[in-house]
C-alpha positions in Angstrom: 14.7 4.7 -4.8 15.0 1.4 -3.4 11.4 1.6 -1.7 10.1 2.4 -5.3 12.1 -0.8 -6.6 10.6 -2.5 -4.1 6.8 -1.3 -4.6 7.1 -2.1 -8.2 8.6 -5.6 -7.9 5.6 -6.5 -5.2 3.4 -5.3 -8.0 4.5 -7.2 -10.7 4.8 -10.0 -8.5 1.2 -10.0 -7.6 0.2 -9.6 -11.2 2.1 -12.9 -12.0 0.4 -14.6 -9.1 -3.2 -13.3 -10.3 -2.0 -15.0 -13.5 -1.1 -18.2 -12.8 -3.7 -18.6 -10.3 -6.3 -19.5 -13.1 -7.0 -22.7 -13.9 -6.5 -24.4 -17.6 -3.4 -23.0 -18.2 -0.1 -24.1 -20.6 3.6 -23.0 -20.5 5.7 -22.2 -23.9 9.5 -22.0 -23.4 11.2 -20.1 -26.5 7.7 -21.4 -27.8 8.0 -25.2 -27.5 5.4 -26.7 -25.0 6.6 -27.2 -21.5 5.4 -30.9 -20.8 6.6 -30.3 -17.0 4.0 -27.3 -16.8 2.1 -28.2 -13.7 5.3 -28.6 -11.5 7.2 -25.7 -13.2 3.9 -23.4 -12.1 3.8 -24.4 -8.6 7.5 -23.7 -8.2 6.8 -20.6 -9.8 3.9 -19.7 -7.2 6.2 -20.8 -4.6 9.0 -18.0 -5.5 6.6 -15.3 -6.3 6.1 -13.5 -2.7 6.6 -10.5 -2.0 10.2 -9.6 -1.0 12.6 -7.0 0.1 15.6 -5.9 -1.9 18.4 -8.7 -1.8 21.8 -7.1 -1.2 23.6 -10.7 -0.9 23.2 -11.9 -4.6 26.2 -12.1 -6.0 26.2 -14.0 -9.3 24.1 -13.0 -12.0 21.7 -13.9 -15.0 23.0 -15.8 -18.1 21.0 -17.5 -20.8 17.6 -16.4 -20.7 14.8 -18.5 -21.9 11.1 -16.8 -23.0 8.4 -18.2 -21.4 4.9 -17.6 -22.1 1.9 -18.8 -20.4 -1.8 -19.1 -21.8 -5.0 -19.1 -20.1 -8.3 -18.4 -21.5 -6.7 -16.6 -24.6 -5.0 -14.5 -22.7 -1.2 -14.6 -22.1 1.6 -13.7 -19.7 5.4 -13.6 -20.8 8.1 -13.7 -18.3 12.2 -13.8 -19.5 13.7 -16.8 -17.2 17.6 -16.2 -16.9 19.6 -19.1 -15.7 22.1 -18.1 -12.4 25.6 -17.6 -13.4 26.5 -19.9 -10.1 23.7 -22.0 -9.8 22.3 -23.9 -12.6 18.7 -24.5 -11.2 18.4 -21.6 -10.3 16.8 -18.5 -12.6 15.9 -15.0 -11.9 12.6 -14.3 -13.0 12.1 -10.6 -15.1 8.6 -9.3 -15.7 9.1 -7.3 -19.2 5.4 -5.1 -18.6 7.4 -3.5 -15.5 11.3 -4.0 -16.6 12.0 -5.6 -13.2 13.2 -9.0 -12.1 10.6 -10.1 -9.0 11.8 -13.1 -7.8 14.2 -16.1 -8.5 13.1 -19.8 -8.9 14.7 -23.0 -8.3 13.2 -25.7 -10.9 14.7 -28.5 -12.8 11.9 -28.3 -15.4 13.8 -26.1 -17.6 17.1 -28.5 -17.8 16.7 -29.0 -21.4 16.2 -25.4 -23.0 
């Protein structure tokens, strides 16, 4: 079960990174604009490789935050939870595959 967690995080993962990887894009959070979009994406780029299962998490997600990005008419939403221990920290979820595939640490979101 855990291999097939793992295969379908990777997955999502890599359909985020397509994503993001096009150019012209723009970043909604609970649908206001994201002025910090630029950073905010490369942060998110940065967090988005692949990874193994993480036994040694031990807080968990609190106030989650929509965020949808928009690029050529098409969009991408991803749920950003803030960490229960760390407040720059957010797990990222990936609602097409119901799975959280990675964790970001950004100050761009301080103010939702």
């Amino acid at each position: 079960m855990i291999i097939v967690s793992i295969l379908i995080t990777n997955q999502g993962a890599a359909e985020v990174r397509t994503f993001l990887a096009q150019p012209g894009k723009s970043v909604q959070i609970n649908g206001r604009i994201l002025t910090d979009a630029d950073t905010f994406i490369n942060e998110l780029q940065g967090s988005l490789q692949p990874f193994a299962f993480n036994l040694g998490h031990h807080s968990h997600p609190t106030l989650a935050l929509r965020a949808t990005f928009t690029s050529d008419g098409r969009q991408l939403t991803l749920v950003l939870a803030r960490d229960s221990s760390d407040p720059d920290e957010y797990w990222v979820f990936y609602p097409a595959y119901g799975v959280t595939i990675a964790h970001v640490r950004t100050s761009s979101l301080d103010k939702y």
